[in-house]
C-alpha positions in Angstrom: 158.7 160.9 124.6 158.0 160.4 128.2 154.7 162.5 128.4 153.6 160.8 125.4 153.9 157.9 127.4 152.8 158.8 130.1 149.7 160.2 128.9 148.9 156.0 127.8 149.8 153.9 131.0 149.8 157.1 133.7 152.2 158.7 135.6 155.6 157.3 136.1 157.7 157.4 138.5 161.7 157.8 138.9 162.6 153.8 139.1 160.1 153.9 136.6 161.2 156.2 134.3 164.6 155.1 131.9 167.7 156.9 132.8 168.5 159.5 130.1 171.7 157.5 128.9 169.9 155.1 128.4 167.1 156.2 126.3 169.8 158.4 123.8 171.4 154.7 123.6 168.1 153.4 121.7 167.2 156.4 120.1 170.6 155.8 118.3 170.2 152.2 118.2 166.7 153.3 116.5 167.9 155.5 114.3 170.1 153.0 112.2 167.3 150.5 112.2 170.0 148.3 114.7 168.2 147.8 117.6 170.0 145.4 120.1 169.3 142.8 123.5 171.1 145.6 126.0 172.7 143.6 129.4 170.0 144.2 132.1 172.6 145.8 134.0 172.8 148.4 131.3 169.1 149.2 131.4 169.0 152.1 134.7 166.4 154.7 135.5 166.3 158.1 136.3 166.6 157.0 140.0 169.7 155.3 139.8 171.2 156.9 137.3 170.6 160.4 140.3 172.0 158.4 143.0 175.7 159.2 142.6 179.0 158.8 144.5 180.9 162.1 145.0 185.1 160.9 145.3 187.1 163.8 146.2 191.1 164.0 145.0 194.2 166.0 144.7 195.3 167.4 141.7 198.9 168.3 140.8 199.0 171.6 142.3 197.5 170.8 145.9 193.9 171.8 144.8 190.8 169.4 145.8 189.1 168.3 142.9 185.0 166.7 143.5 184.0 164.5 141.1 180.8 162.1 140.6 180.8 158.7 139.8 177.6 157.1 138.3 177.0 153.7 140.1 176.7 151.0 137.7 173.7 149.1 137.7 173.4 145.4 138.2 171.8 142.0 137.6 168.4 141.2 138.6 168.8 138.7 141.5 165.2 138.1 142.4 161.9 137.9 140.3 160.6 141.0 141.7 163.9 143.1 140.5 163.9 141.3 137.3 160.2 141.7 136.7 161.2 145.7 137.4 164.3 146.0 135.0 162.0 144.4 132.1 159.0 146.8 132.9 161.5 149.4 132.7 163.2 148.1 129.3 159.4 147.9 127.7 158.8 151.3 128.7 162.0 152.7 127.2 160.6 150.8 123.7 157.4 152.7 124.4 159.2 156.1 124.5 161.6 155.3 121.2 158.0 153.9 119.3 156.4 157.7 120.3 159.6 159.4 119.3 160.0 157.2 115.7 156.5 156.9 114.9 157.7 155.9 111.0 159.5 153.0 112.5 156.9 149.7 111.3 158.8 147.4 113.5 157.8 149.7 116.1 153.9 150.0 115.1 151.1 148.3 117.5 153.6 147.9 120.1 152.3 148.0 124.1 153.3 147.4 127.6 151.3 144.5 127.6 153.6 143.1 125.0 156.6 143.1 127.8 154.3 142.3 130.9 153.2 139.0 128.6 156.8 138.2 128.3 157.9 139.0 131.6 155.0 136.5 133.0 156.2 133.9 130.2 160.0 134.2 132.0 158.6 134.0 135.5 155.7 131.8 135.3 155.4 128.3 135.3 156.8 127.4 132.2 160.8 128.7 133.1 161.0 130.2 136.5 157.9 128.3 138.3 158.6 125.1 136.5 157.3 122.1 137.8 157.7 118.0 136.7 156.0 114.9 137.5 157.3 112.8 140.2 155.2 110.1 141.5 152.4 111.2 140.0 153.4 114.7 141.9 153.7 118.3 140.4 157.4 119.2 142.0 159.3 122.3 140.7 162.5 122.1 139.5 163.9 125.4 140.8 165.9 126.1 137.8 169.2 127.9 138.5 168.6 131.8 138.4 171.9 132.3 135.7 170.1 130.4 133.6 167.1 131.6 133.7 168.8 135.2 133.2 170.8 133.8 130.6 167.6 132.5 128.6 165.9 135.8 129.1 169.2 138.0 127.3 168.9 135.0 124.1 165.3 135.6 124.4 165.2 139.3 123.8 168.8 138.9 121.2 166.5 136.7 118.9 163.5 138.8 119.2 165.7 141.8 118.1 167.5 139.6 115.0 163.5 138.9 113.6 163.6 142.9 113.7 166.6 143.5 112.1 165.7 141.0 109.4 162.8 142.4 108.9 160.4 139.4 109.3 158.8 140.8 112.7 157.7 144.0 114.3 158.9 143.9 118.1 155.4 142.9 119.5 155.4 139.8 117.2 158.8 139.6 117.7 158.2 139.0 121.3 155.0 136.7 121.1 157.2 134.6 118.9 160.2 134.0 120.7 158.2 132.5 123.7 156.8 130.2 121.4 160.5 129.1 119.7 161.1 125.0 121.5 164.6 125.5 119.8 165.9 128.5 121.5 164.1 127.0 124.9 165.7 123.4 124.7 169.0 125.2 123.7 169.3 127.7 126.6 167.2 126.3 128.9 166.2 122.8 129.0 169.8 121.3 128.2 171.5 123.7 130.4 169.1 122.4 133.6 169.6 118.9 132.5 173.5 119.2 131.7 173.4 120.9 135.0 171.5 117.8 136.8 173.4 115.4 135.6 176.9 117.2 136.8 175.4 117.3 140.2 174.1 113.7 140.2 177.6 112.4 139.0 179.7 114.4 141.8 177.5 112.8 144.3 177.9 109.4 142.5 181.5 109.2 142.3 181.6 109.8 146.1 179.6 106.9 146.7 180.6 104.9 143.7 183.3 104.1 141.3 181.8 106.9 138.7 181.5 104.3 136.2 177.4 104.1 136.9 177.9 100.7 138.3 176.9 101.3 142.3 178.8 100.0 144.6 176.2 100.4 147.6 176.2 97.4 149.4 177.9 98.0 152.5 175.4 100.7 153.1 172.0 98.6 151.7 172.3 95.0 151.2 174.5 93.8 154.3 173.1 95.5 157.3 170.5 97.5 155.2 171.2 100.9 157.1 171.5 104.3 155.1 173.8 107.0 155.9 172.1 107.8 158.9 172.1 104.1 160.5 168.2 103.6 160.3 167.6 100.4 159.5 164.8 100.2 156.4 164.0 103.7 156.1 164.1 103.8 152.1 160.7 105.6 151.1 158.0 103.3 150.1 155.6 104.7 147.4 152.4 102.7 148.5 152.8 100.0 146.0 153.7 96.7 145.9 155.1 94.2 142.7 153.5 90.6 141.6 155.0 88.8 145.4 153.4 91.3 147.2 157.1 93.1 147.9 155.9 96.5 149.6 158.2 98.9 146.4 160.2 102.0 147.9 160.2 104.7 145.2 163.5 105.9 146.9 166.9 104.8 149.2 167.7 105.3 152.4 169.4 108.8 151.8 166.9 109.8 150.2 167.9 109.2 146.4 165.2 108.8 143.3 165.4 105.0 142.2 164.9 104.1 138.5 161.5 102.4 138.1 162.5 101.9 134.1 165.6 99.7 135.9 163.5 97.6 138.1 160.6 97.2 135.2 162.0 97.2 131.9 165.6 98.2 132.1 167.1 101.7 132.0 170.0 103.0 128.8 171.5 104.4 132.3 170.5 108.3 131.5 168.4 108.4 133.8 170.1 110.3 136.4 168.5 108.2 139.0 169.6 105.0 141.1 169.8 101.4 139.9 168.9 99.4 142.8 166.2 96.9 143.8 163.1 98.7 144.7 162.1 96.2 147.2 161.8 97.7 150.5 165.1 96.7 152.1 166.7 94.9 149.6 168.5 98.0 147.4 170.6 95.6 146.0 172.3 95.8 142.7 169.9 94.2 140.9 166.3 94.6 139.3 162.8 94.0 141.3 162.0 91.8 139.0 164.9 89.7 139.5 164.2 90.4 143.7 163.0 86.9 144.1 165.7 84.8 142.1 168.4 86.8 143.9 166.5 86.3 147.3 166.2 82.6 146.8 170.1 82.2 146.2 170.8 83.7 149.4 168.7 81.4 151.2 170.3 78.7 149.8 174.0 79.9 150.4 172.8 80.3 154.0 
C-alpha cells in the first residue's frame, strides 16, 4: 500500500508515513464498507507510534519484568500540527484506496482532495476568519476547540454520505465544505453563543445583567473611563446632523451600537447602548443627544 503510494506523491517519510495500527484500523473499517471520522489523536505515524516508553517492574517472584508502553498521541494544538495529522489521515485513505481498488467510494480519490480541505479548515473562511468592523476586515480568532470540533463533524458527515452511498470520499469532502447547515451549527453558533457568554460576564460586572447599563458614574457625571481619562471614547471620524463629533466606541474601549443610536437595536447586538456622542455615553440614543442636552441645561 505504502510503495503504491509512494510511487504517486514521492517518498515519505516516518511522521509521514501512518502508524501500522492505524492503517489495519481502516483496512477493517474498509473492509465492512464502515468507514468512520477517527479522533485526531487516534491518527499516529510510524514515528510516534516507534517512540516508546520502556517501564520496568517486579513480578511476583522477584524477577524484573521490561515492558513498552506506546505513547498515546494527541490533539492538534496549532495549525501547523493540525495541518500535519490531516496530511497524515489523507494519506492513510490513499494507502486503503491502493489496497481496495474495488471500493467506488474510494475511486478518483487524491491528496489534493485532503490538502483542499485542510486549506478550507485553516483559511479564511474558519480559522483566518475575518468581519467587518468600521468598514475594517478584523478576524475573529475563533476558539481552537471549536474549530477542532467543526473539523471531527466535518469529516463524521463526509463519512455518513459514504456509508449511504450518495458520495465517494472525494465528493464527499468537496461537499461538506460547502454544507451552511453543518457550518452554522458547529461553528457559527458556537462562536456567537460563545460571544455573547463573554459579553454578558463583563456586563453583569458593570451592570445589573438585565441589558439595561447602568454606566453613569463612569460616563455621564465626570465623563472618565476606567482609567480616569477624561473623553477618551474612540471617535470614528464622523459626525451626526449638530455636527456632534460620534465615537464608534467608550472609554474602556467597548463596541457601541450604531443600530441603538440610529434606528433602535432588539438588544442582540452584543454591543453597548450608550450615546455615541463624544463625551456624552449616556443612556440614551444620539439622536435623542440634543433633547437630553437641552434638559440639563435647563435643570442647571
Amino acid at each position: 500500500m505504502l510503495k503504491a503510494v509512494e510511487g504517486v506523491i514521492g517518498k515519505l517519510q516516518e511522521a509521514e508515513t501512518p502508524s501500522n495500527e492505524y492503517l489495519a484500523l481502516k483496512v477493517e473499517e474498509t473492509e465492512s464498507n464502515e468507514p468512520t471520522a477517527s479522533s485526531l489523536d487516534e491518527v499516529t505515524s510510524k514515528f510516534e507510534t516507534s517512540t516508546s516508553a520502556l517501564q520496568s517492574s517486579l513480578d511476583a517472584s522477584g524477577h524484573v519484568r521490561v515492558t513498552k508502553t506506546k505513547l498515546k498521541g494527541k490533539l492538534p494544538d496549532d495549525t501547523e500540527s493540525l495541518r500535519r495529522v490531516l496530511k497524515l489521515e489523507g494519506i492513510a485513505w490513499l494507502c486503503v484506496a491502493a489496497k481496495f481498488k474495488h471500493k467506488h467510494w474510494l475511486h478518483g480519490l487524491t491528496l489534493a482532495d485532503w490538502t483542499k480541505y485542510t486549506d478550507y479548515i485553516l483559511g479564511d473562511r474558519v480559522n483566518n476568519m475575518k468581519i467587518q468592523v468600521d468598514g475594517q476586515n478584523q478576524s475573529i480568532h475563533p476558539p481552537w476547540s471549536v474549530i477542532l470540533t467543526y473539523e471531527h463533524r466535518l469529516r463524521k458527515e463526509a463519512f455518513k454520505l459514504v456509508q449511504s452511498g450518495e458520495k465517494s470520499l472525494s465528493e464527499a469532502l468537496a461537499d461538506v465544505v460547502k454544507n451552511a447547515d453543518l457550518k452554522e451549527s458547529y461553528f457559527t453558533t458556537p462562536i456567537a453563543l460563545g460571544a455573547q457568554q463573554n459579553f454578558g460576564n463583563k456586563w453583569r460586572r458593570l451592570g445589573d445583567g438585565k441589558g439595561k447599563n447602568d454606566f453613569k458614574g463612569d460616563w455621564k457625571g465626570d465623563r472618565k473611563g476606567k482609567k480616569g481619562k477624561k473623553g477618551d471614547g474612540k471617535q470614528s471620524g464622523g459626525k451626526d446632523h449638530h455636527g456632534n463629533p460620534l465615537a464608534s466606541k467608550t472609554p474602556d474601549g467597548r463596541e457601541i451600537c450604531y443600530a441603538f443610536n440610529s434606528q433602535g437595536c432588539r438588544g442582540r447586538c452584543g454591543r453597548v447602548h450608550v450615546c455615541r456622542v463624544a463625551g456624552c455615553y449616556g443612556d440614551h440614543s444620539a439622536r435623542e443627544h440634543a433633547k437630553y442636552a437641552n434638559n440639563e441645561k435647563k435643570s442647571e
